[in-house]
Backbone as a printed PyTorch tensor [residue, N CA C, xyz], in Angstrom:
tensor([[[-144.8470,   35.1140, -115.5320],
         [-144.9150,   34.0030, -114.6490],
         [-146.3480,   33.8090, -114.2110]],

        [[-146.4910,   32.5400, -113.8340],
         [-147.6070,   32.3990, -113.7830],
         [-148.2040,   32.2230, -112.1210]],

        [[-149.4290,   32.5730, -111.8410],
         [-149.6910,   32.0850, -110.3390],
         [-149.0120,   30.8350, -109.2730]],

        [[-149.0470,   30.3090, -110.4420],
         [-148.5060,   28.6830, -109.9230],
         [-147.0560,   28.7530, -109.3540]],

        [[-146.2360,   29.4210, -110.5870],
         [-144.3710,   29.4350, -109.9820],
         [-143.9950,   30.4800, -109.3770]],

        [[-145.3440,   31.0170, -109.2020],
         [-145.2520,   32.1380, -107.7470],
         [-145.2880,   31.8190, -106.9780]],

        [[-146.4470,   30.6240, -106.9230],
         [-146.7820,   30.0620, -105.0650],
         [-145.6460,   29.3040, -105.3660]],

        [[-144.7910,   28.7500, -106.4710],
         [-143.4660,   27.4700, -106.1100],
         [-142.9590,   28.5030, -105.2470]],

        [[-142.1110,   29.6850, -105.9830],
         [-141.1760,   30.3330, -105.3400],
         [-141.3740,   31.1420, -103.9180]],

        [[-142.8650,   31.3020, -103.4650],
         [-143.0670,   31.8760, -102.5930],
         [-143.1490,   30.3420, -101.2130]],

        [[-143.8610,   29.0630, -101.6130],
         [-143.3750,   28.2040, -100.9790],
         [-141.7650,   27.8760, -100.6400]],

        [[-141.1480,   28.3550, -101.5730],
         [-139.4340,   27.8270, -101.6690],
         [-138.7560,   28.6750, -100.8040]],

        [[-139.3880,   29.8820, -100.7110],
         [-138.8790,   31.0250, -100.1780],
         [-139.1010,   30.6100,  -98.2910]],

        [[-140.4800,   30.2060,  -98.2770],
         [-140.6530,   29.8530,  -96.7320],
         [-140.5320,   29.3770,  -96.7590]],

        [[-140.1680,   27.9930,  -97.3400],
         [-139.5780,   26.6370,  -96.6560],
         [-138.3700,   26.9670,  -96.0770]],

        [[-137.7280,   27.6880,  -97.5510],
         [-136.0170,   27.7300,  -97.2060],
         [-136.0210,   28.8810,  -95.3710]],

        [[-136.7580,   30.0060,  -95.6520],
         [-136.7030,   30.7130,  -94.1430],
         [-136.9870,   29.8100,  -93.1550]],

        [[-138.1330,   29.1830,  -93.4030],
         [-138.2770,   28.4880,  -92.2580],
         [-137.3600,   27.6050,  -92.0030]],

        [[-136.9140,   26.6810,  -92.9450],
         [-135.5150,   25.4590,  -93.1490],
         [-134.4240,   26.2550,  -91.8060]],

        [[-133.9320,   27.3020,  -92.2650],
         [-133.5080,   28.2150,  -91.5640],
         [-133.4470,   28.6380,  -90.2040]],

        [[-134.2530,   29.3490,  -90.0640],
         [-135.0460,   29.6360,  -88.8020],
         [-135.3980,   28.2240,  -87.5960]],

        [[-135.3060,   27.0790,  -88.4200],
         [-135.4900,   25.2870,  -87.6360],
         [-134.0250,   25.3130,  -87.5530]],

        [[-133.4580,   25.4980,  -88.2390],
         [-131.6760,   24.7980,  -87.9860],
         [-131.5360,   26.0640,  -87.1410]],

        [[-131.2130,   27.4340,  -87.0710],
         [-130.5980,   28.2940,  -85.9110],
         [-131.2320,   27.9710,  -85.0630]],

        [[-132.5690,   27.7440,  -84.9220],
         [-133.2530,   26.9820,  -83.6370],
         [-132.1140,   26.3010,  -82.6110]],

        [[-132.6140,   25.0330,  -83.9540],
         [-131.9830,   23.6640,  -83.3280],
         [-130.2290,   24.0570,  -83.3420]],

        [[-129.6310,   24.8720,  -83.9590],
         [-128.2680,   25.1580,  -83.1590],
         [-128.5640,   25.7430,  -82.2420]],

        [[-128.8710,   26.7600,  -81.8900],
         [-129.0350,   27.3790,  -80.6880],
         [-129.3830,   26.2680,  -79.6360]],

        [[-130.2530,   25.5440,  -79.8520],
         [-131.1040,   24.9410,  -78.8650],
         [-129.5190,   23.4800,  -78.4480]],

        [[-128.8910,   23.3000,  -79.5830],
         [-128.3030,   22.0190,  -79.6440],
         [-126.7670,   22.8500,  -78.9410]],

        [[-126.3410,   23.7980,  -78.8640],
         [-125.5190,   24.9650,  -78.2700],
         [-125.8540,   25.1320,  -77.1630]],

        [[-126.7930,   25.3310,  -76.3220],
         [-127.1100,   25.3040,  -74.7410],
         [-127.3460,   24.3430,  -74.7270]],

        [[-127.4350,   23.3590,  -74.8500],
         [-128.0010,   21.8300,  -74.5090],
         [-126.1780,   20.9630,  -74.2680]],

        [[-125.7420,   21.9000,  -75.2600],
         [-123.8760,   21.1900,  -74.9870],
         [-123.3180,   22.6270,  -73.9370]],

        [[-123.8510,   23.5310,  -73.9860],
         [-123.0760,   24.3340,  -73.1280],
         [-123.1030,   23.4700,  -71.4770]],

        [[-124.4650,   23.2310,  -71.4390],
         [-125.3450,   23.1010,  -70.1770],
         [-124.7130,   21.6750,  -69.5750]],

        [[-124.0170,   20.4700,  -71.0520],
         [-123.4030,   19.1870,  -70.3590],
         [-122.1140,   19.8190,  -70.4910]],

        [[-121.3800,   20.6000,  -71.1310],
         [-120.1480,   20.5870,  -71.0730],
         [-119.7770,   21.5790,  -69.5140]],

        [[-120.4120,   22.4790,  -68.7910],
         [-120.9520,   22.8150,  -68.1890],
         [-120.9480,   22.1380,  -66.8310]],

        [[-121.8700,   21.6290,  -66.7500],
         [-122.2060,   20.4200,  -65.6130],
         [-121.0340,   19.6170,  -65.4910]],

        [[-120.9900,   19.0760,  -66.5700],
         [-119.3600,   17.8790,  -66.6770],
         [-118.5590,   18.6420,  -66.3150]],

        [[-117.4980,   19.7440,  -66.2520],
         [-116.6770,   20.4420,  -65.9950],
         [-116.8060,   21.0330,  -64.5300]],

        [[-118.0660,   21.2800,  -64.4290],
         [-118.4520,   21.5270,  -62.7810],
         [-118.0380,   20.2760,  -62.0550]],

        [[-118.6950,   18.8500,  -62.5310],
         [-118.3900,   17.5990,  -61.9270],
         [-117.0950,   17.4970,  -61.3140]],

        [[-116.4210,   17.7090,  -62.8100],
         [-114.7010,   17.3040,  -62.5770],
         [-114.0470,   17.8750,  -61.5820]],

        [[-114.7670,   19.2320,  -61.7680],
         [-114.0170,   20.3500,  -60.6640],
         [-114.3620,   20.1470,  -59.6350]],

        [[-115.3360,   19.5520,  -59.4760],
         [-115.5200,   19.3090,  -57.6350],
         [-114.8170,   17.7390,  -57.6030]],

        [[-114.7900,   16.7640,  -58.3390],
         [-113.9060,   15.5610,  -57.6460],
         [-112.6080,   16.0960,  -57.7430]],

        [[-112.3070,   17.2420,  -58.2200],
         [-110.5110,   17.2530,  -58.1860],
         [-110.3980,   18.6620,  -57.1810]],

        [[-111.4320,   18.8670,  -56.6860],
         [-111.2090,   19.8230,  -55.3830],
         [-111.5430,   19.0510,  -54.3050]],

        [[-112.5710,   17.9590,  -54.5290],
         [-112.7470,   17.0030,  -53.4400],
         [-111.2610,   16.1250,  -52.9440]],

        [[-111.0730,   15.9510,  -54.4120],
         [-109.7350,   14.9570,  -54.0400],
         [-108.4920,   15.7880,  -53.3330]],

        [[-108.3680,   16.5760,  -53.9890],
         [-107.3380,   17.4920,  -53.5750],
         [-107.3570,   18.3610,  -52.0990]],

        [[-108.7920,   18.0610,  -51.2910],
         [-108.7980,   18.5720,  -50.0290],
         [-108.9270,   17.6750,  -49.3670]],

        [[-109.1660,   16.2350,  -49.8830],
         [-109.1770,   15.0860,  -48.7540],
         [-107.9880,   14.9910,  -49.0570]],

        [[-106.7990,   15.2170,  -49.9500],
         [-105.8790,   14.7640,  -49.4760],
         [-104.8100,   15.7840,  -48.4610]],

        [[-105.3590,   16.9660,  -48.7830],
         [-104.7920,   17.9900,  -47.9620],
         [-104.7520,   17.5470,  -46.5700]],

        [[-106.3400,   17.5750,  -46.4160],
         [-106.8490,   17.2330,  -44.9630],
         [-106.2630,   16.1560,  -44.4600]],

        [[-105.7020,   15.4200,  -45.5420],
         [-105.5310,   13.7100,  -44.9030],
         [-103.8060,   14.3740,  -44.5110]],

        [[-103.3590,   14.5650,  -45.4190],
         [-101.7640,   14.9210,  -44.6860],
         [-101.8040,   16.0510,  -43.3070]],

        [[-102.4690,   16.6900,  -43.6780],
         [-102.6280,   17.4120,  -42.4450],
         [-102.4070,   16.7250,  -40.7030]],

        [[-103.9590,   15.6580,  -41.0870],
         [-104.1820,   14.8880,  -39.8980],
         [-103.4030,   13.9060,  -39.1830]],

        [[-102.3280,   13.9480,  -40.5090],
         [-101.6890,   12.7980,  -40.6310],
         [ -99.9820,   13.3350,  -39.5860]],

        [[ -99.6610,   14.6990,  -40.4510],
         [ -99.0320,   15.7910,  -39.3700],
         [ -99.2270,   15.8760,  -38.5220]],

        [[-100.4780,   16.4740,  -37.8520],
         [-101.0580,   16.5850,  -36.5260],
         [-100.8520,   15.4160,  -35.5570]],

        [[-101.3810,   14.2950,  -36.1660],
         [-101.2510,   12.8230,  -35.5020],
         [ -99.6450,   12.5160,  -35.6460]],

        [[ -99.4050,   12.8250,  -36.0930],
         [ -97.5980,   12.5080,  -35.9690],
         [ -97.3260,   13.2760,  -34.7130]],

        [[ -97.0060,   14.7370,  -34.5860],
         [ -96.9700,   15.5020,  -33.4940],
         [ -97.3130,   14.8960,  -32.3890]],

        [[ -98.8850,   14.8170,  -32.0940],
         [ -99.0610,   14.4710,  -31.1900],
         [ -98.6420,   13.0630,  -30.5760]],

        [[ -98.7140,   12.6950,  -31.2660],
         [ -97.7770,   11.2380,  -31.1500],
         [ -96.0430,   11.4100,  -30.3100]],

        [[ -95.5780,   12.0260,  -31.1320],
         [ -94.0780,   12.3610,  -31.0700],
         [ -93.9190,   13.0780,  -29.8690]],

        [[ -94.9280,   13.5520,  -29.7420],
         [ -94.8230,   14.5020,  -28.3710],
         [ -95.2760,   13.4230,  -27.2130]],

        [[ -96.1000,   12.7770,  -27.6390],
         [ -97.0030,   11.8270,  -26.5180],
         [ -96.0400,   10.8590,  -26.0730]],

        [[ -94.9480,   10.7350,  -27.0680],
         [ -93.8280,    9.2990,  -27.0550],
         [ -92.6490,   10.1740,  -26.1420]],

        [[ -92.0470,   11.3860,  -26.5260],
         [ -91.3500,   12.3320,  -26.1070],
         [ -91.5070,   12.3220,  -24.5310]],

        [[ -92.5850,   12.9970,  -24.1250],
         [ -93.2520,   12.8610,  -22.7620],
         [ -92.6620,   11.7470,  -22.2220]],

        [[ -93.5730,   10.7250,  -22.3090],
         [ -93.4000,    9.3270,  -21.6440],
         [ -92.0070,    8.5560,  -21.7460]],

        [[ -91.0970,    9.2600,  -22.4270],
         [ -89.9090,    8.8500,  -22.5660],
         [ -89.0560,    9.6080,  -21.4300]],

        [[ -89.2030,   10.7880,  -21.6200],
         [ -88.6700,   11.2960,  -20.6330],
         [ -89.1640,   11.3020,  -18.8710]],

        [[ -90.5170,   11.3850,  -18.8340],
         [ -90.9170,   10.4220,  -17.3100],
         [ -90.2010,    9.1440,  -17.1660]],

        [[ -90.1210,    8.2320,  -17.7820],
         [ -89.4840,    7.1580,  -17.6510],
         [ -87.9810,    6.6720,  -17.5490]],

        [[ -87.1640,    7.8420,  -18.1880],
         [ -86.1150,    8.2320,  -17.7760],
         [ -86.1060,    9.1110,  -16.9640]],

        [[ -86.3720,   10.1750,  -16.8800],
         [ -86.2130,   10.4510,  -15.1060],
         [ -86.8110,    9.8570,  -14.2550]],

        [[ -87.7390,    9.0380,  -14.0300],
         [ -88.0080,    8.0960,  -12.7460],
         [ -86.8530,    7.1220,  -13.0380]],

        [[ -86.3650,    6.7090,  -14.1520],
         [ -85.0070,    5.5770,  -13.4870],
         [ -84.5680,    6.3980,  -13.2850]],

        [[ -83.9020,    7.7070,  -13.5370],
         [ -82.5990,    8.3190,  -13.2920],
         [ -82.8930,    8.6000,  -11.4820]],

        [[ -83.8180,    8.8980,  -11.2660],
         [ -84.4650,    9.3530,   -9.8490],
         [ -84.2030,    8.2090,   -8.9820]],

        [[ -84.5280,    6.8380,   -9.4460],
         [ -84.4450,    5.7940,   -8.7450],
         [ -82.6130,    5.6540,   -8.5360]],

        [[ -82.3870,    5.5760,   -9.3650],
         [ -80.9420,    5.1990,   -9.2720],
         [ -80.2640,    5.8020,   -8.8090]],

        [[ -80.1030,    7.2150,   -8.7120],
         [ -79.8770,    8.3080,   -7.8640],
         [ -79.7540,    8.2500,   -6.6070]],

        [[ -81.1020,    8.0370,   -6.3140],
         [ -81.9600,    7.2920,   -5.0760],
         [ -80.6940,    6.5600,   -4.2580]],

        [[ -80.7870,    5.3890,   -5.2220],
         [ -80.2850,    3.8590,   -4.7330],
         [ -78.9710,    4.5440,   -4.5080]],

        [[ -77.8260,    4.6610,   -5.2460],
         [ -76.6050,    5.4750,   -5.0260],
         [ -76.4900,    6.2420,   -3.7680]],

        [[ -77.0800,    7.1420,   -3.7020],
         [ -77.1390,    8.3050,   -2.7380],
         [ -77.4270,    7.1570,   -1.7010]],

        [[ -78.7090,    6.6320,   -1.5340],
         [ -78.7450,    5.9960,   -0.1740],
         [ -78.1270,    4.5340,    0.1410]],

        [[ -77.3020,    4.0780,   -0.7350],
         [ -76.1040,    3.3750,   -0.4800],
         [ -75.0870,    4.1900,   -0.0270]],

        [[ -74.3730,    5.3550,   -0.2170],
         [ -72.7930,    6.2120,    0.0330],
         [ -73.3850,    6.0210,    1.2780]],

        [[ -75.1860,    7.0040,    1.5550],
         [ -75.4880,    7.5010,    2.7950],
         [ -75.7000,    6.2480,    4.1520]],

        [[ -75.6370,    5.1310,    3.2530],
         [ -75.4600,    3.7780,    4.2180],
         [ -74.0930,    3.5850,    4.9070]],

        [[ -73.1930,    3.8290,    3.5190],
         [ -71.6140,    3.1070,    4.0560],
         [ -71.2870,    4.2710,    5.1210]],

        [[ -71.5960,    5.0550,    4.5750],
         [ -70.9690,    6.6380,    5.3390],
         [ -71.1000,    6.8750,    6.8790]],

        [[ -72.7030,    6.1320,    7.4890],
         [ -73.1300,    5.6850,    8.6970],
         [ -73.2570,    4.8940,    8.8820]],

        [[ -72.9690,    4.2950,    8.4080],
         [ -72.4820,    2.4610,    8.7920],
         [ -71.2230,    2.8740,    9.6120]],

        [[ -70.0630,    3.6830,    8.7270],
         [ -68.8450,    3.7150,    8.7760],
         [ -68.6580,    4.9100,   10.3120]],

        [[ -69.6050,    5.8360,   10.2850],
         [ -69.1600,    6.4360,   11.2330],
         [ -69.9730,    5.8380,   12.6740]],

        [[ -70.8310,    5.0680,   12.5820],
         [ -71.4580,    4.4460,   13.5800],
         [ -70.3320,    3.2140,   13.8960]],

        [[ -69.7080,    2.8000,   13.4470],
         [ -68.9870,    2.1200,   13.7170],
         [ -67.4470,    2.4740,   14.0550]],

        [[ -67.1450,    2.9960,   13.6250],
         [ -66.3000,    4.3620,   14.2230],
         [ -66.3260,    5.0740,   15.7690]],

        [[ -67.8920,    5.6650,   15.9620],
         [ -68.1610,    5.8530,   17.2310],
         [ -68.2100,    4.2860,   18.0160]],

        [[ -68.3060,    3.4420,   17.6440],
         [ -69.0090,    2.0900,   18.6160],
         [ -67.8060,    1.6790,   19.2160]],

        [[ -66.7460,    1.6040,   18.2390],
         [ -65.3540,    1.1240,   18.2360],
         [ -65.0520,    2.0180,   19.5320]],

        [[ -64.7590,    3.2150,   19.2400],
         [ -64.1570,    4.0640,   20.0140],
         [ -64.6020,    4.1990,   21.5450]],

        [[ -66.3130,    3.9480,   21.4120],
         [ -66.7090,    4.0530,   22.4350],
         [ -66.6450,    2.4240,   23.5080]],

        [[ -66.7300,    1.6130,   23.2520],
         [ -66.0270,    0.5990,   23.4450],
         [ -64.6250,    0.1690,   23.9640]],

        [[ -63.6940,    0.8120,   23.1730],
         [ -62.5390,    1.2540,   23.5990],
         [ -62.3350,    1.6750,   24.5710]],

        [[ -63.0270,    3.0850,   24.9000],
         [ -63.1300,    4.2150,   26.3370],
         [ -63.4380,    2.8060,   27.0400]],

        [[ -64.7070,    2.4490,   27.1960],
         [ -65.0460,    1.2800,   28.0850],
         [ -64.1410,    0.4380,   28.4360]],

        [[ -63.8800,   -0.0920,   27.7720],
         [ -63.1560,   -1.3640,   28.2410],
         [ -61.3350,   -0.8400,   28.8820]],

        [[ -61.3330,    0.2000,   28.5520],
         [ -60.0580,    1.2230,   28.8130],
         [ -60.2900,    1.3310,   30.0710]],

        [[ -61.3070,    1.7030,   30.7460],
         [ -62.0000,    2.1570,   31.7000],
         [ -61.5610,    1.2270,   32.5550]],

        [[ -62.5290,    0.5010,   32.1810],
         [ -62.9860,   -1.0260,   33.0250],
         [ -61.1470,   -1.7810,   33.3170]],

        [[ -60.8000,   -1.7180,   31.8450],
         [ -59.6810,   -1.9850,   32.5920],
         [ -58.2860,   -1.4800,   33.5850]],

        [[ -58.5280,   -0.3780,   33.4420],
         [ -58.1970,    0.3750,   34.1620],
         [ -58.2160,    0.5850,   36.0340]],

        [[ -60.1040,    0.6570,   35.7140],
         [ -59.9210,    0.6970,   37.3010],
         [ -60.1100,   -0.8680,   37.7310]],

        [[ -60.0590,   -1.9500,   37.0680],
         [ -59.5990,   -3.0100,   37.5590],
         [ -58.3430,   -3.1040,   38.1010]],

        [[ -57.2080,   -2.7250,   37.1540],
         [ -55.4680,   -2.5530,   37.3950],
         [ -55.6250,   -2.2410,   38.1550]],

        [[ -56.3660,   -0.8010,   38.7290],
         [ -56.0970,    0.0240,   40.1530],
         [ -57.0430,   -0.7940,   41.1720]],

        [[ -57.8120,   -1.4040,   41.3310],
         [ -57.7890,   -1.8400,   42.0120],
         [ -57.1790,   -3.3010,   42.7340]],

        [[ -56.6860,   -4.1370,   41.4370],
         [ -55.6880,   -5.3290,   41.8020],
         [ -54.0260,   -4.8240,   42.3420]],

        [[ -54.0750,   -3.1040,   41.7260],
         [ -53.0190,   -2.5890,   42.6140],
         [ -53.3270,   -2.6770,   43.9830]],

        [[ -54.2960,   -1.8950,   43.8650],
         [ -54.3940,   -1.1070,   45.4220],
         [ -54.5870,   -2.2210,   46.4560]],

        [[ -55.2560,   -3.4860,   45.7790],
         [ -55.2200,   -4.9910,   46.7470],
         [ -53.6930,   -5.0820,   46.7060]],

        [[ -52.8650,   -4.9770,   45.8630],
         [ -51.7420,   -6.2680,   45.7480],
         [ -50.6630,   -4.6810,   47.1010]],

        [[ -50.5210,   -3.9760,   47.2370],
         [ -50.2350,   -2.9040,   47.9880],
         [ -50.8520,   -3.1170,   49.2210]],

        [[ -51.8610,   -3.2370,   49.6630],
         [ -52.5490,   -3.7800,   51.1330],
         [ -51.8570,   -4.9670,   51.5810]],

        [[ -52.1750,   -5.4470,   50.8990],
         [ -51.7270,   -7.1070,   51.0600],
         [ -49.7970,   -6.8240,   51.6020]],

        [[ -49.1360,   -6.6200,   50.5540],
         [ -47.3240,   -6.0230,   50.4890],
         [ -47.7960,   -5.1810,   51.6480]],

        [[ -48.2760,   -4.2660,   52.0140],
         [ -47.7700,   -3.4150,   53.4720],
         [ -48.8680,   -4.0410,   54.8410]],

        [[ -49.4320,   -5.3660,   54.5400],
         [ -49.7670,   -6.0620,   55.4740],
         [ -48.6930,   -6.9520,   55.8340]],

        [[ -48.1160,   -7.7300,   54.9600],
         [ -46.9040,   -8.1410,   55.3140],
         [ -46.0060,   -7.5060,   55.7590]],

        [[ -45.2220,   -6.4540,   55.2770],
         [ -44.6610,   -5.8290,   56.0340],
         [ -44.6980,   -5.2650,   56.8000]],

        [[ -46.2080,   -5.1740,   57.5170],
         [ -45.9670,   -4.4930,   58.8770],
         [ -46.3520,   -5.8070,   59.7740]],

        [[ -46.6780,   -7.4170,   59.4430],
         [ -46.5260,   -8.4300,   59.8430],
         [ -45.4370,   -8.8180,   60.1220]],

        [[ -44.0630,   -8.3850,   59.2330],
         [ -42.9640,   -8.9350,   59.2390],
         [ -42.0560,   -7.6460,   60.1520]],

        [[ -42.6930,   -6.7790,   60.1790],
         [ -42.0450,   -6.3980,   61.3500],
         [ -42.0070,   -5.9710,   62.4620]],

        [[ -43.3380,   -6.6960,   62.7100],
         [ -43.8580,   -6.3920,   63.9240],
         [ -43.0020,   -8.1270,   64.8330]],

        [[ -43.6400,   -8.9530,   63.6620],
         [ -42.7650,  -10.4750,   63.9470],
         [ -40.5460,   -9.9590,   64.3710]],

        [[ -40.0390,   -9.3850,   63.6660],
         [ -38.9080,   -9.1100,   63.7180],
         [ -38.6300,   -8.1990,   65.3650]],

        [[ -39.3510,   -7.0280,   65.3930],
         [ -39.6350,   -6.5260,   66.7170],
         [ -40.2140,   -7.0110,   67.8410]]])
């Protein structure tokens, strides 16, 4: 062989290594370059579907919470509002019986006491239109027989 298809084959030889040595490069290089987007992209995804998935957590959560408090806030004010009517009405009841009840016994005493009175009154009126109509009867009769004697 001659000098010449030595340097072919010794050119052929480093091209082809080098040919080589450029492509594992460029895989390697073209292999982290997709690791690094497939990578990133997959990081991406994973945070909008942990994002999504904790705003929606959070959102039912708040949404719970705000119900509660609500339900409780409605609860409350429901029940103040029924016991102040129930209180009122109570109220009104009770101090209606407690009206008729002294109405009824004030009138009861008034009656009665009234009664005594006028019992009274008439009374010692009788005794005294007696005790006139008796003066009068034993004035006459001691008129009429003093007239007879």
């Amino acid at each position: 062989m001659g000098v010449y298809q030595t340097d072919r084959q010794t050119d052929r030889q480093t091209d082809r290594q080098t040919d080589r040595q450029t492509d594992r490069q460029t895989d390697r290089q073209t292999d982290r370059q997709t690791d690094r987007q497939t990578d990133r992209q997959t990081d991406r995804q994973t945070d909008r579907q942990t994002d999504r998935q904790t705003d929606r957590q959070t959102d039912r959560q708040t949404d719970r919470q705000t119900d509660r408090q609500t339900d409780r806030q409605t609860d409350r004010q429901t029940d103040r509002q029924t016991d102040r009517q129930t209180d009122r009405q109570t109220d009104r009841q009770t101090d209606r019986q407690t009206d008729r009840q002294t109405d009824r016994q004030t009138d009861r005493q008034t009656e009665r006491q009234t009664d005594r009175q006028t019992d009274r009154q008439t009374d010692r009126q009788t005794d005294r239109q007696t005790d006139s109509l008796f003066r009068l009867i034993h004035k006459y009769i001691v008129f009429i027989h003093k007239y007879i004697h």
